[in-house]
C-alpha positions as CSV (number, residue, x, y, z in Angstrom):
1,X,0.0,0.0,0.0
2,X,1.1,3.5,-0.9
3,X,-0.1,6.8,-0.1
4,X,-1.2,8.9,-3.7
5,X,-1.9,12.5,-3.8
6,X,-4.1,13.0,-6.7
7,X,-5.4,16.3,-7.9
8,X,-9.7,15.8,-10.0
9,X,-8.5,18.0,-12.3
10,X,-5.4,15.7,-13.6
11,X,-7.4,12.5,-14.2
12,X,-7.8,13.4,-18.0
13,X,-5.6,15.1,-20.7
14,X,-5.7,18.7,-21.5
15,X,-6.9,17.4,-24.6
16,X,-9.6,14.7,-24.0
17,X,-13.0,15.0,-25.6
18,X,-14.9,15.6,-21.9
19,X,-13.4,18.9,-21.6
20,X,-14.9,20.0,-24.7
21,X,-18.5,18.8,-24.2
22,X,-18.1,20.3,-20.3
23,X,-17.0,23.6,-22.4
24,X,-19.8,23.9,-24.9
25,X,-22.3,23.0,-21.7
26,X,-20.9,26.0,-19.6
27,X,-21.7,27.9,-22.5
28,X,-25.1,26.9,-22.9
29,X,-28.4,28.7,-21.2
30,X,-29.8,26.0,-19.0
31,X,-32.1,28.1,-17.5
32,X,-34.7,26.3,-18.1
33,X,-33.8,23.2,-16.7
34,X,-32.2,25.1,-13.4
35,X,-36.2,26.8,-12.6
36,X,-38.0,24.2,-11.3
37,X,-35.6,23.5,-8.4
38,X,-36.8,24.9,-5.2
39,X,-34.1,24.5,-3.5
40,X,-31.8,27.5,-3.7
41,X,-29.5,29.8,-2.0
42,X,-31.1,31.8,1.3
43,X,-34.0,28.9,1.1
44,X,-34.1,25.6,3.3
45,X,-33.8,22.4,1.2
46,X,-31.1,20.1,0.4
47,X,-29.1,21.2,-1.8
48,X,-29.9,20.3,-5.8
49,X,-27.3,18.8,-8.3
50,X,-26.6,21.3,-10.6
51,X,-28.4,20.7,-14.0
52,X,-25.2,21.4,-15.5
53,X,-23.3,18.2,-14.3
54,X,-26.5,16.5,-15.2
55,X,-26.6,17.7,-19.2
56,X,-23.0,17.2,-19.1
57,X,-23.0,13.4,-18.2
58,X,-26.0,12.7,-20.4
59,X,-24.1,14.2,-23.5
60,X,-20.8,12.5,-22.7
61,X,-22.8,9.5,-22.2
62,X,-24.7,9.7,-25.5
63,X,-21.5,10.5,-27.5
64,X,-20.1,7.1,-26.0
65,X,-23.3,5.5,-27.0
66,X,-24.6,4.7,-23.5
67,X,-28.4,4.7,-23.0
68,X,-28.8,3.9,-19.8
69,X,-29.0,5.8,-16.5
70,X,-27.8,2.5,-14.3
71,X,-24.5,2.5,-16.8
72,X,-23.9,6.0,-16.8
73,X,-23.8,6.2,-12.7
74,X,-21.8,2.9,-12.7
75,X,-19.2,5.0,-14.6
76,X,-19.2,8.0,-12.6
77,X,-17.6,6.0,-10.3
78,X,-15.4,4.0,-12.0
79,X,-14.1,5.8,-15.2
80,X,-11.8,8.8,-15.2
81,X,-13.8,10.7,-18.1
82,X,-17.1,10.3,-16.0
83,X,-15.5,11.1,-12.8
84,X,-13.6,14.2,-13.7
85,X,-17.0,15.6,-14.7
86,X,-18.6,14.7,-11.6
87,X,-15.8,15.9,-9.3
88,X,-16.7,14.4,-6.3
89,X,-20.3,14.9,-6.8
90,X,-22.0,11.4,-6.3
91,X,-24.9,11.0,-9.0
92,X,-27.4,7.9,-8.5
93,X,-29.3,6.5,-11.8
94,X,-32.5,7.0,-10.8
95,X,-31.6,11.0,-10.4
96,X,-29.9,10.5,-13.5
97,X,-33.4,8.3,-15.2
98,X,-35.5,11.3,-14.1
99,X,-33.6,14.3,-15.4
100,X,-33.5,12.4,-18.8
101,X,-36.9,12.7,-19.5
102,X,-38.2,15.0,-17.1
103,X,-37.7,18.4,-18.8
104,X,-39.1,17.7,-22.1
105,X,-39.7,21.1,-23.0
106,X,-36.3,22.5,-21.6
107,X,-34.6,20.3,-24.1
108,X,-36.2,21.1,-26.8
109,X,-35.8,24.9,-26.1
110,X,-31.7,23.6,-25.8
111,X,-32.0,21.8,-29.1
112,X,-33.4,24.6,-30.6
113,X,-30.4,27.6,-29.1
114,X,-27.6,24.9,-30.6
115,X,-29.3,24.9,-34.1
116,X,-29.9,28.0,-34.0
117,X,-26.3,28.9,-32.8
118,X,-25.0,27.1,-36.0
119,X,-27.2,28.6,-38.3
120,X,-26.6,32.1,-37.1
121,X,-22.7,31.3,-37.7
122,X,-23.6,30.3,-41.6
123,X,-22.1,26.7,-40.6
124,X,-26.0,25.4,-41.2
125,X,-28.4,26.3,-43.6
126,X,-31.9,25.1,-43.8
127,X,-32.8,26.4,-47.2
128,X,-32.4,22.4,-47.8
129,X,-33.6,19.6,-45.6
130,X,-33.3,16.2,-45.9
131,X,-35.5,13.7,-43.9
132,X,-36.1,10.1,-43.1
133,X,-37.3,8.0,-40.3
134,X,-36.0,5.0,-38.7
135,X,-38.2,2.6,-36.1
136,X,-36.6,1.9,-33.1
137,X,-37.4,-1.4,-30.8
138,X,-38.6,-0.5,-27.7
139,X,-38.5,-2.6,-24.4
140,X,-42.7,-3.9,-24.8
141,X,-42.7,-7.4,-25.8
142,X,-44.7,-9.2,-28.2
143,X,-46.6,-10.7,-25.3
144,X,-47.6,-7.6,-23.9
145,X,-50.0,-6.8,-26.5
146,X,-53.5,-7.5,-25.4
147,X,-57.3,-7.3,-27.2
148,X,-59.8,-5.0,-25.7
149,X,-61.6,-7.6,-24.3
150,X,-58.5,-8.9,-22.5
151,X,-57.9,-5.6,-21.4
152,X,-60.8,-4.8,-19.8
153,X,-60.6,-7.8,-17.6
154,X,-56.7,-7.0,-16.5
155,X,-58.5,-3.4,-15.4
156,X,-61.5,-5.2,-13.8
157,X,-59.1,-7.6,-11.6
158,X,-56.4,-4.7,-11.3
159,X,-58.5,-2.5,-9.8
160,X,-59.9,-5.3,-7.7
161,X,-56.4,-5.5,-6.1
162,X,-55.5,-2.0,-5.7
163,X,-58.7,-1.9,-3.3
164,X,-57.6,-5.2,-1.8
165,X,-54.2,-3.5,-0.8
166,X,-55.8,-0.3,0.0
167,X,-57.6,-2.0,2.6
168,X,-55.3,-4.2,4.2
169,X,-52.9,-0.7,4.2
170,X,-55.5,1.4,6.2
171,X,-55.0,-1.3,8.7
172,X,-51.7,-1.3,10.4
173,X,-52.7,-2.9,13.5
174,X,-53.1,-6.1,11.9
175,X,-49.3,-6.3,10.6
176,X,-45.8,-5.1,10.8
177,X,-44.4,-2.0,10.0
178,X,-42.0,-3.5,7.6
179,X,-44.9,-5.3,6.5
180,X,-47.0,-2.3,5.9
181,X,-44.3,-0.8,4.2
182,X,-43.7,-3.6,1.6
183,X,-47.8,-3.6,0.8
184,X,-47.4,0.2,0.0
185,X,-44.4,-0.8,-2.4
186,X,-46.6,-3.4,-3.9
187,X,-49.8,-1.2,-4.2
188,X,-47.7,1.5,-6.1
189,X,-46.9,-1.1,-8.8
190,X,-50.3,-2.5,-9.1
191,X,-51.8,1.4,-9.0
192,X,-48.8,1.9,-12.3
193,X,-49.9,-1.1,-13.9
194,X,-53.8,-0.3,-13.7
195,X,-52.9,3.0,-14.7
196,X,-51.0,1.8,-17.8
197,X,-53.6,-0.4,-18.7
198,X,-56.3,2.7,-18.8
199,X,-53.8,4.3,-21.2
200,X,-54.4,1.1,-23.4
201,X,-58.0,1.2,-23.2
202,X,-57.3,4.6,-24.1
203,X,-55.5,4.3,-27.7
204,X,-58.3,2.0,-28.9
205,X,-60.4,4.2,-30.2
206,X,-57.6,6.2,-32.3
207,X,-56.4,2.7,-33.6
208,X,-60.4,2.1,-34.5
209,X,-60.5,5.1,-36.7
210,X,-56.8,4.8,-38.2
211,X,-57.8,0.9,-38.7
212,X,-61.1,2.3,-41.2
213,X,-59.3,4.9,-43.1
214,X,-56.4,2.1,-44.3
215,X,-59.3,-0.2,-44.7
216,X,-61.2,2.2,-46.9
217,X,-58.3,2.7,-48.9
218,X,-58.0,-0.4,-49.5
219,X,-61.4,-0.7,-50.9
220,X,-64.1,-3.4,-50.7
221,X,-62.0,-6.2,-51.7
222,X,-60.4,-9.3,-49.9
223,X,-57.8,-7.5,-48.1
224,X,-60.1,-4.1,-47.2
225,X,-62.5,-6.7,-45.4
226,X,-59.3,-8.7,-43.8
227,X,-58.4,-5.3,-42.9
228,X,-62.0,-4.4,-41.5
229,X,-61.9,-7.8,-39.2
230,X,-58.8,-7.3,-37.8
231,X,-59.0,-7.0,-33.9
232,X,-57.2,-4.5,-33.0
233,X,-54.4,-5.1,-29.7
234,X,-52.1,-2.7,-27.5
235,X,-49.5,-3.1,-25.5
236,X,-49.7,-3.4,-21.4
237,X,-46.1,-1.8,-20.8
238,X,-45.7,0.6,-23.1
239,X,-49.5,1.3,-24.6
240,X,-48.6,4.4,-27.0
241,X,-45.7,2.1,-28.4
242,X,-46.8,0.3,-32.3
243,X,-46.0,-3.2,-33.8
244,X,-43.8,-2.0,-37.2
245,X,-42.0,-3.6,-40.0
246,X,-38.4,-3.3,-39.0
247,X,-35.3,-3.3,-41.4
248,X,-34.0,-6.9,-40.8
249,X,-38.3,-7.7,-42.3
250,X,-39.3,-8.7,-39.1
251,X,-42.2,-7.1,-36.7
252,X,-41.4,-5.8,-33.0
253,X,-42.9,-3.2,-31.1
254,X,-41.2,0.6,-32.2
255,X,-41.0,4.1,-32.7
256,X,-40.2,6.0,-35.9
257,X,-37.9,8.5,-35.2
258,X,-37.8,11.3,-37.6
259,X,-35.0,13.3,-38.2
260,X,-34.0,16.2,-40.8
261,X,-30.2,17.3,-41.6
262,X,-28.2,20.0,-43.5
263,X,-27.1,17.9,-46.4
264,X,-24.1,20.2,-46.5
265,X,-22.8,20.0,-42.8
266,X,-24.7,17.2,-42.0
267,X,-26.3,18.8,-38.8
268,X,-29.3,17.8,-37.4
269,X,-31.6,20.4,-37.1
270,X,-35.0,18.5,-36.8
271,X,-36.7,15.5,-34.6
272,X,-40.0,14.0,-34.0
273,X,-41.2,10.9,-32.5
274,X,-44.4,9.5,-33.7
275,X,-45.5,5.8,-33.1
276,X,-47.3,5.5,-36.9
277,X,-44.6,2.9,-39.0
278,X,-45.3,4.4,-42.3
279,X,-43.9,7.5,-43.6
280,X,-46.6,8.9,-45.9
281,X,-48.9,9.9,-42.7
282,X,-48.3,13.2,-43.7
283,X,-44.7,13.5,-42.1
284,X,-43.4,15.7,-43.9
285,X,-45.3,19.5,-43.6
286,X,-44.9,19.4,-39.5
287,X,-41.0,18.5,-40.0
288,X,-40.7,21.9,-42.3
289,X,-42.5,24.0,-39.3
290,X,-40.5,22.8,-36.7
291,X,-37.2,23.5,-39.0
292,X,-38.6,26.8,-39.7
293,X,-39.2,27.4,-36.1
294,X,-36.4,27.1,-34.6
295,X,-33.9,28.3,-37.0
296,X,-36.1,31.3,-38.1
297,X,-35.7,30.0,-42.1
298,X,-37.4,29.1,-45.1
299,X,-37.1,25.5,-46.2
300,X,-37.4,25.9,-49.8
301,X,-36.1,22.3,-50.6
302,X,-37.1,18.9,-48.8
303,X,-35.9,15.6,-50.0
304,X,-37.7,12.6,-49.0
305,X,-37.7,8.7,-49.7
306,X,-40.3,6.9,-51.8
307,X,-42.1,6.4,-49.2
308,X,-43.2,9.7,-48.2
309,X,-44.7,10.2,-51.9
310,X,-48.4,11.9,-51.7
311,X,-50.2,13.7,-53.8
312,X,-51.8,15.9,-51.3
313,X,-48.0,16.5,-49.5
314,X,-47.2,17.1,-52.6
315,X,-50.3,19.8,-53.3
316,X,-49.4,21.6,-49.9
317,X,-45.4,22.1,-50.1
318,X,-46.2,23.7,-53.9
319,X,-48.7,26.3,-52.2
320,X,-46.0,26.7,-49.9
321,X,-43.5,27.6,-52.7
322,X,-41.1,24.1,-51.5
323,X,-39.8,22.3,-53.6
324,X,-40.2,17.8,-52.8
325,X,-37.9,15.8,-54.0
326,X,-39.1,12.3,-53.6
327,X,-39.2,9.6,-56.3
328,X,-42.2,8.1,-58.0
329,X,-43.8,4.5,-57.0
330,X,-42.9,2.1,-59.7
331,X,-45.6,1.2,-62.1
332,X,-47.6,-1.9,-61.5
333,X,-47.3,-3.0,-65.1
334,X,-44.8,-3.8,-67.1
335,X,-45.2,-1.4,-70.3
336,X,-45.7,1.1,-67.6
337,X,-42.0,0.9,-66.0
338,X,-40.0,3.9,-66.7
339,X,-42.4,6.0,-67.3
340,X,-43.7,7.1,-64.0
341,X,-42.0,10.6,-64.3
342,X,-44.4,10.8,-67.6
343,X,-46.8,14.0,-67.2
344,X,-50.6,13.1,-67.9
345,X,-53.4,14.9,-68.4
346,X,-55.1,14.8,-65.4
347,X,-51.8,16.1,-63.4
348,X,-52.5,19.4,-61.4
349,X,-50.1,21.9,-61.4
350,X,-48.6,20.9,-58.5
351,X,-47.8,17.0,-59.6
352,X,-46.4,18.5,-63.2
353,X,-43.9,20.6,-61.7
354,X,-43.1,17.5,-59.5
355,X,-42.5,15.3,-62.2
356,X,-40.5,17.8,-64.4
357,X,-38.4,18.5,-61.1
358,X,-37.7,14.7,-60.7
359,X,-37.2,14.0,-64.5
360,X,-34.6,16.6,-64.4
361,X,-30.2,16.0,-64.2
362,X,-30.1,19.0,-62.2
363,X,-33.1,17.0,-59.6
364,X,-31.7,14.1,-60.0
365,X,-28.0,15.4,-58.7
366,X,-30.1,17.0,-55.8
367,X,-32.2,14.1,-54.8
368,X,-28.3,12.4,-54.4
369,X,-27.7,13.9,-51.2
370,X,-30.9,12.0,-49.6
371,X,-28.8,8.9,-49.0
372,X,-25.5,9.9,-48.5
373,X,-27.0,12.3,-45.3
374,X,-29.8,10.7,-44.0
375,X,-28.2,7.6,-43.9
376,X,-25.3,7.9,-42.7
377,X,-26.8,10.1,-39.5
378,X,-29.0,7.7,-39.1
379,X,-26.3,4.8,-39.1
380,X,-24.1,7.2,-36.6
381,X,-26.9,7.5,-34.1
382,X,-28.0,3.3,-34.4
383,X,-24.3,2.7,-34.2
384,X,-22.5,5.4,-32.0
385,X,-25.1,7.4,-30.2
386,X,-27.2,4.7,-28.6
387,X,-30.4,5.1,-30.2
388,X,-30.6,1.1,-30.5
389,X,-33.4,0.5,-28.3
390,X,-35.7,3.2,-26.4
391,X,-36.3,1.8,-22.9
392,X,-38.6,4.3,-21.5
393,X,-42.2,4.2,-22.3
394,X,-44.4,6.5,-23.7
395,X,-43.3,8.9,-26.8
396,X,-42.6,12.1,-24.7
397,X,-40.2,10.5,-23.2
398,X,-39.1,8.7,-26.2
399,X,-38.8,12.0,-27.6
400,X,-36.5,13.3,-25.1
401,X,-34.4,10.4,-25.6
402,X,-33.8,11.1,-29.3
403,X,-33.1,15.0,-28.5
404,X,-29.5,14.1,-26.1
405,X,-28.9,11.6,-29.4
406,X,-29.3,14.4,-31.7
407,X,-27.8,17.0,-29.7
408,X,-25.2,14.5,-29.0
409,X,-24.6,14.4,-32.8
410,X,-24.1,18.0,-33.4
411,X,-22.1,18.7,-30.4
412,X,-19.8,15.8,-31.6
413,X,-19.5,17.6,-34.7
414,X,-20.0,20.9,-34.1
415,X,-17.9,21.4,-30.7
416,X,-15.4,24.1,-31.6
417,X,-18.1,26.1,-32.9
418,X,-20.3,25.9,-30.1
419,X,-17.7,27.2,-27.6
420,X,-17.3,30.5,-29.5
């Protein structure tokens, strides 16, 4: 054994990539996430950890691609990166769980001051947006998914229990005190789980009317009446959360994630959540607002994938003066392959200037820098950022999770800027 002085301050380089995201943090307003504490100076409380050693870690931790809040304490304490940032201060994971998706709106207001820090330095531009979705797994099984009928029972004998416990808790004389205190433990989970349960009860009649809309497109045929039959199920743990068709062709409970980049700098500078698989639910016009908003820009240009294509999307960014760039569905028929891009009478103005646009070098060249952006942020978040698989439930708090990814990603990229 051996005594060893050791200064917080030396445990990392001069040079390592924590001292940059604690710099761009320090410069960041985190008002927002520093006004709901109560506890302050001149006021009795126990004192708060700052929200600045709380952004910090969740950045760090994103950039390293950790996405969980047990992980991410475990390391405080045991890795020299995680520690220097904490400098003594002890950080549990369920403080850590909480902060992360507690202060929804506070991180979007700081998603929204780093884009628009980058655009008001000319290193982003918005005047051209490229977007795309990718589903994420969540933690809800395939089990968990449950028909209304079943759910109403699991409320019927949930709710039985809660009042079972309810009783037996207004009685203390007739049982321990550690007793007591492990039936109040246990009637908190069943109150969460009958609660979670009325939030599936909830989404059925939304899924009712999205399940007639696809089934009147579809028409009065076999698969509209398939379509009609289907009974509809959600899930018990996570009830907001969908069953989608993921890349690797197989089916699992998810999120799309929606994000929109610079295909210049590659910054992100737009996210949504929704918990709708398909793209062409009118995705597109709400991504180009909340661009818009927080960067105080036109879009003019918006490329999409083929499966954002419709007609009405279409309609509405051409009253908007922006210009789509998404490809055409291939023909059904044979003889009719190839010439998708062909105008036709019946084309409004709208789908002729789309067309011409899309039959074009010059929009052709454009439409090139879908893939080679959107694809490659959305591999760097899958692969480096942790977006892998969302573990909270519910899509605000999904939401927040893909908001530290994607300010994550432009603070990995963007650091030296965002000090200035």
């Amino acid at each position: 054994m051996e005594w060893v002085p050791q200064c917080t301050d030396d445990l990392v380089a001069a040079t390592h990539g924590v001292r940059r995201v604690a710099a761009v943090v320090a410069k960041l307003d985190l008002w927002a996430f520093r006004e709901p504490i109560k506890a302050r100076e001149g006021v009795a409380g126990r004192d708060a950890t700052d929200p600045e050693l709380l952004v910090s870690l969740w950045l760090y931790g994103c950039i390293r691609g950790i996405g969980s809040a047990r992980e991410l304490a475990r390391r405080g304490e045991e890795r020299a990166p995680f520690r220097w940032l904490c400098g003594g201060v002890g950080v549990n994971h369920q403080r850590l769980s909480d902060f992360r998706t507690d202060h929804g709106e506070a991180l979007d207001q700081l998603f929204t001051q780093v884009s628009t820090s980058l655009v008001d330095q000319e290193l982003v531009a918005v005047s051209r947006v490229s977007q795309d979705g990718v589903r994420v797994r969540v933690s809800a099984g395939a089990g968990s998914f449950r028909r209304a009928g079943r759910l109403r029972r699991l409320l019927a004998a949930s709710q039985q229990h809660v009042e079972e416990l309810r009783r037996e808790v207004e009685e203390p004389e007739t049982m321990s005190a550690a007793a007591a205190k492990k039936k109040k433990g246990e009637r908190r989970v069943v109150q969460e789980k009958r609660r979670r349960l009325e939030q599936a009860l909830a989404q059925l009649p939304e899924l009712k009317q999205r399940q007639q809309e696809r089934a009147s497109r579809a028409g009065q045929g076999k698969y509209g009446q398939q379509m009609r039959e289907k009974e509809l199920r959600v899930s018990t743990s996570d009830p907001e959360a969908r069953v989608m068709k993921m890349p690797n062709g197989g089916y699992n409970a998810a999120y799309n994630v929606q994000v929109a980049s610079d295909p210049q700098s590659r910054a992100i500078v737009g996210v949504e959540v929704s918990n709708q698989g398909d793209d062409s639910s009118g995705r597109s016009e709400p991504m180009r607002e909340q661009v818009e908003r927080r960067s105080a820009r036109k879009v003019e240009q918006q490329l999409l994938d083929g499966g954002y294509l419709r007609n009405r999307d279409i309609a509405r960014a051409h009253e908007q003066k922006v210009e789509l760039f998404v490809p055409p569905k291939g023909a059904r028929t044979t003889k009719n392959r190839g010439r998708e891009l062909e105008p036709q009478r019946r084309d409004s103005t709208a789908i002729r200037a789309w067309k011409q646009r899309m039959a074009s070098e010059e929009g052709q060249k454009i439409y090139r820098q879908r893939a080679a952006t959107s694809e490659t942020i959305n591999a760097d978040l899958r692969s480096y950022r942790g977006l892998t698989q969302i573990t909270v439930r519910g899509l605000h708090k999904a939401r927040c999770v893909a908001l530290w990814c994607a300010l994550a990603y432009n603070l990995m990229h963007f650091a030296s800027a965002l000090q200035k």
